[in-house]
C-alpha positions as CSV (number, residue, x, y, z in Angstrom):
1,X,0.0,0.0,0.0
2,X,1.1,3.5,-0.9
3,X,-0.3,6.7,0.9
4,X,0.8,10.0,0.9
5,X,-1.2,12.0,3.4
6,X,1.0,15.4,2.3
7,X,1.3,15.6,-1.4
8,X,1.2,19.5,-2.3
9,X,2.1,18.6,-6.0
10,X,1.6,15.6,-7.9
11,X,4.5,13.5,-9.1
12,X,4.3,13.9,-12.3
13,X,4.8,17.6,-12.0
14,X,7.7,16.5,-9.7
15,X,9.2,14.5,-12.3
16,X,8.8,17.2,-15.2
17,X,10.2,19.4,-13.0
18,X,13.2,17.3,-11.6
19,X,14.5,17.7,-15.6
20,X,15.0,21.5,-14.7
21,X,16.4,20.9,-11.5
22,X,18.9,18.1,-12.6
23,X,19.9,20.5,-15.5
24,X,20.7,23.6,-13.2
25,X,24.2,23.7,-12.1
26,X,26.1,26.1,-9.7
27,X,28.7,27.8,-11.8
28,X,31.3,27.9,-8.6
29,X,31.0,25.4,-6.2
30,X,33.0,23.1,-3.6
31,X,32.9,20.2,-1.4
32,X,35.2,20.8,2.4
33,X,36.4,18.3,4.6
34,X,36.8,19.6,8.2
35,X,36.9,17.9,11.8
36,X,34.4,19.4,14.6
37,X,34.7,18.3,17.9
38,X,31.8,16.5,19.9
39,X,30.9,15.0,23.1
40,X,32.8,12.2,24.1
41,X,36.4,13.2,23.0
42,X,35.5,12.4,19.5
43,X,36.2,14.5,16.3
44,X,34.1,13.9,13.9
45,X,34.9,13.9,10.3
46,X,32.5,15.6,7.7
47,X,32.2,17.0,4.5
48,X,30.4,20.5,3.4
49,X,28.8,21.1,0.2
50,X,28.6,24.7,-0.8
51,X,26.5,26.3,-3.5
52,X,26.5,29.8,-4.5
53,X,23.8,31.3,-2.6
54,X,23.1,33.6,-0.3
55,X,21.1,31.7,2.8
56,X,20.6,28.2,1.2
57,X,18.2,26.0,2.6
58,X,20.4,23.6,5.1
59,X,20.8,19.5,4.8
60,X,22.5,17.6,7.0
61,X,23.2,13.8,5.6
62,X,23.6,10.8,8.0
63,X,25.6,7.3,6.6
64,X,23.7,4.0,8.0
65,X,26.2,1.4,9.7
66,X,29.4,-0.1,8.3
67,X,29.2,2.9,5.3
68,X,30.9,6.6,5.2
69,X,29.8,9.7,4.7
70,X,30.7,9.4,1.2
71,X,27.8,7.3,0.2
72,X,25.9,10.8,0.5
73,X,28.6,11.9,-1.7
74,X,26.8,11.4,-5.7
75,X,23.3,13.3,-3.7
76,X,24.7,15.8,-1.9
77,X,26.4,17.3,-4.7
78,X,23.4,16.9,-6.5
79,X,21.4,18.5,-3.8
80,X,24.4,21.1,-3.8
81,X,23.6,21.8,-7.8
82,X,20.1,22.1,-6.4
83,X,21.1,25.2,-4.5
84,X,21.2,23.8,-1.2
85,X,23.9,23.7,1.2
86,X,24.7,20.8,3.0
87,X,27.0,18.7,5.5
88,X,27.5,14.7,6.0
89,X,29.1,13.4,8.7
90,X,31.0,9.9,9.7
91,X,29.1,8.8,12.7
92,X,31.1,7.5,15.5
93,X,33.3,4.5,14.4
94,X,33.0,4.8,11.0
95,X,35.4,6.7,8.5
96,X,37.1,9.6,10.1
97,X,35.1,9.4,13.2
98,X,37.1,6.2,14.7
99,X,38.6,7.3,17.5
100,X,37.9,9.3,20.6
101,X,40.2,10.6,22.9
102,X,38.9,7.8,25.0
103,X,40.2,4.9,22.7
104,X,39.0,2.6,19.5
105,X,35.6,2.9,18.8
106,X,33.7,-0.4,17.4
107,X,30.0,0.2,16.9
108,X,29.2,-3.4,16.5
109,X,29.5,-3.3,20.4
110,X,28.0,0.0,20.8
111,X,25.0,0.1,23.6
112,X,22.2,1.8,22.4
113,X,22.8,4.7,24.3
114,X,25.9,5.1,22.6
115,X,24.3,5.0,19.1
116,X,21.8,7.8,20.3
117,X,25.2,10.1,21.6
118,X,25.2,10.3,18.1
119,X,22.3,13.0,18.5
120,X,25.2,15.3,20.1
121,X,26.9,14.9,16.7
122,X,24.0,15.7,14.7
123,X,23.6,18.9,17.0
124,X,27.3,20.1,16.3
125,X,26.9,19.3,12.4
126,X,23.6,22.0,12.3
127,X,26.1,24.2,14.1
128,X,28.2,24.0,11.8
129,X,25.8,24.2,8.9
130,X,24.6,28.1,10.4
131,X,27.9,29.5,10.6
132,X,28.6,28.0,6.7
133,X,25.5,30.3,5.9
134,X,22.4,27.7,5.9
135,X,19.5,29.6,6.4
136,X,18.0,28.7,10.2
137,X,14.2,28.6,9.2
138,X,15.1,26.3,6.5
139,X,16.4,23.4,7.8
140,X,16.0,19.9,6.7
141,X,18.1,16.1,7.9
142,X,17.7,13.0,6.0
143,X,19.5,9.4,7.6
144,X,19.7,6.1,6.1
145,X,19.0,2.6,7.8
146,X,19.5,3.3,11.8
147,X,20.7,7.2,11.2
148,X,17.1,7.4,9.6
149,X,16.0,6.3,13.1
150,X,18.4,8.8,14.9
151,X,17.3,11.4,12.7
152,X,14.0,11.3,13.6
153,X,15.2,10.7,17.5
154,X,16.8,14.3,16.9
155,X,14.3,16.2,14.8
156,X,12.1,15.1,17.7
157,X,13.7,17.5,20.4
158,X,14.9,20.1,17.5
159,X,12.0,22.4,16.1
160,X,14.8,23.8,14.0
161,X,14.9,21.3,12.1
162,X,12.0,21.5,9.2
163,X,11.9,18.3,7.1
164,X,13.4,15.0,7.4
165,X,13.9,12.3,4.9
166,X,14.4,8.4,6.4
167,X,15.5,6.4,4.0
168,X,15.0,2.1,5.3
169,X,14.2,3.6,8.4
170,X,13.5,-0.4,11.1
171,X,11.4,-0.8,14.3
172,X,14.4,-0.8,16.2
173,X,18.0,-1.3,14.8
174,X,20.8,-2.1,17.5
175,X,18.7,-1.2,20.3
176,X,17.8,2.2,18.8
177,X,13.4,2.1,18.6
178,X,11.7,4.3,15.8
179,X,8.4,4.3,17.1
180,X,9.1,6.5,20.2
181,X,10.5,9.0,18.7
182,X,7.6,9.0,15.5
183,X,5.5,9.6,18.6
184,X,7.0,12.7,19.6
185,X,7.3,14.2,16.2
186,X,4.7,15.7,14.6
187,X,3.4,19.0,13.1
188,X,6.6,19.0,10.2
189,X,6.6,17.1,7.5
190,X,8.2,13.8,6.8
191,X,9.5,11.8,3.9
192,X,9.8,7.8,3.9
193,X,11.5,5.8,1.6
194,X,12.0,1.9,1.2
195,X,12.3,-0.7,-1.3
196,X,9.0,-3.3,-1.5
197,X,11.5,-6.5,-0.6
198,X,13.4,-4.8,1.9
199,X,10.4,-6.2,4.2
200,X,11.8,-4.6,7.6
201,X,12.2,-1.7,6.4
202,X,9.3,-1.5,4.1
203,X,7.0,-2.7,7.0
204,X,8.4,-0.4,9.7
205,X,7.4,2.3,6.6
206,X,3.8,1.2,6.5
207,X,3.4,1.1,10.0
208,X,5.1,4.6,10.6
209,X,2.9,5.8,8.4
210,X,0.0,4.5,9.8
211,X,1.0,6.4,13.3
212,X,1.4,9.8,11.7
213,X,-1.2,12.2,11.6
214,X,-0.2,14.6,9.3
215,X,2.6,16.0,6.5
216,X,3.7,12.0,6.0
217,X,4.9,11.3,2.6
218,X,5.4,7.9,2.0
219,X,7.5,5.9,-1.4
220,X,7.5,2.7,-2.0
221,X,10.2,1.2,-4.6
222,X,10.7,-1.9,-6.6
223,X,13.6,-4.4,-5.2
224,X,15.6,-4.7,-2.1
225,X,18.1,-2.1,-2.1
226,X,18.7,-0.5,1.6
227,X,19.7,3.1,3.0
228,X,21.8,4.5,0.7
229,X,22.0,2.0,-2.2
230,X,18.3,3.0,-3.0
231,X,19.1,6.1,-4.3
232,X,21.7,4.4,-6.5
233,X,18.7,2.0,-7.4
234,X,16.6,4.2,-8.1
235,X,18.2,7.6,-10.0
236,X,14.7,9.7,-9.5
237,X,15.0,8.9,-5.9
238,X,17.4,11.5,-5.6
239,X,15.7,14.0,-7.4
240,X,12.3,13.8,-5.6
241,X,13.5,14.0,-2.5
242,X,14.8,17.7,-3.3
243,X,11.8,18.6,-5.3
244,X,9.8,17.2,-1.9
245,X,12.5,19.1,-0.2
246,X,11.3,22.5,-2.0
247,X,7.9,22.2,-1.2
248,X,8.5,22.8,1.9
249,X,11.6,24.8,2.7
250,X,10.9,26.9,-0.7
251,X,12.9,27.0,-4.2
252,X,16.5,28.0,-3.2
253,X,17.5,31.3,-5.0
254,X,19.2,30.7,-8.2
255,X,17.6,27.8,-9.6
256,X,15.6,27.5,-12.2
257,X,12.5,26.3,-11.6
């Protein structure tokens, strides 16, 4: 079953519109590597894509587990041709994030508590995001696999943030429950994304959907690809969730629409 309980346009407007969008390029723009330090002792590795705008709309990207950062790599820059600034980050363990002052880090033996200090990280990266320019009122964070349950876990406590995107979002993944924090969110809108024969995720989909009350966008997609690898799977994944993306937080400036 697919329902869509916030649909302002109708996808094939989305689609015909995604051509403009995917053939709108900055004329200037760059990707940044820097370290930020968290809670913990750990520095986190993360990468900024900057457009050329004055007050894009802000993204932060979250890897799932056993991946990097640079599997948001091929969307963020589109996202960044899109006009929209944004920053992914290596959670805790992962990539450039290995180590805390404290020691290794191995999240296969992470509590769940420890996956959920990865909310701390989250906060720093939106810190970050402001002083590179994001706009504050337009604020969005999309995860993939468990960071699509810690996203919502932070978007939850943050008002800030104004649309999140959960890509093979489960129940609970390594301790870390979806449901509680679906609970708390509500009054923003929400994007949901799983493949038909991913059946965890594509069930935990259904069922989120079923708890929300409003603003819940939900896309089912043929196959089993997971987290990240579904926007690989599927190349108009990518573009929808920006054109869903701009329905809410507005048409960056400089793009064509």
């Amino acid at each position: 079953r697919e329902k869509a309980v916030f649909r302002p346009l109708p996808l094939v407007f989305c689609l015909l519109a995604g051509v403009a969008l995917g053939g709108c390029r900055a004329e200037r723009a760059g990707a940044r590597d820097l370290n930020f330090e968290s809670t913990g002792g750990y520095a986190v590795g993360a990468t900024l894509y900057t457009p050329q705008a004055a007050r894009p709309p802000g993204l932060i990207l979250l890897h799932m587990a056993g991946s990097t950062r640079a599997a948001w790599k091929p969307f963020a820059e589109l996202a960044r041709a899109g006009g929209y600034l944004s920053i992914a980050i290596d959670l805790r363990g992962h990539g450039e994030t290995k180590t805390s002052r404290k020691g290794g880090a191995n999240p296969s033996a992470f509590t769940p508590e420890e996956w959920l200090a990865i909310l701390d990280d989250i906060a720093r990266a939106k810190q970050k995001l402001l002083k590179a320019g994001a706009d504050p009122e337009r604020l969005a964070l999309a995860g993939a696999s468990i960071s699509a349950n810690l996203a919502l876990h932070y978007a939850a406590s943050d008002p800030q943030i104004q649309a999140v995107v959960l890509l093979s979002p489960g129940e609970e993944y390594r301790g870390v429950s979806v449901r509680p924090a679906m609970e708390k969110f509500h009054g923003r809108p929400l994007l949901m994304m799983a493949a038909r024969d991913d059946a965890y995720s594509a069930k935990t989909v259904q069922n989120l959907d079923e708890l929300a009350k409003e603003f819940c966008e939900l896309r089912l997609y043929p196959g089993a690809a997971h987290g990240t690898d579904l926007l690989a799977a599927e190349p108009l994944a990518g573009e929808q969730i920006l054109l869903w993306m701009n329905q809410i937080l507005g048409q960056p400036v400089g793009v064509a629409r």
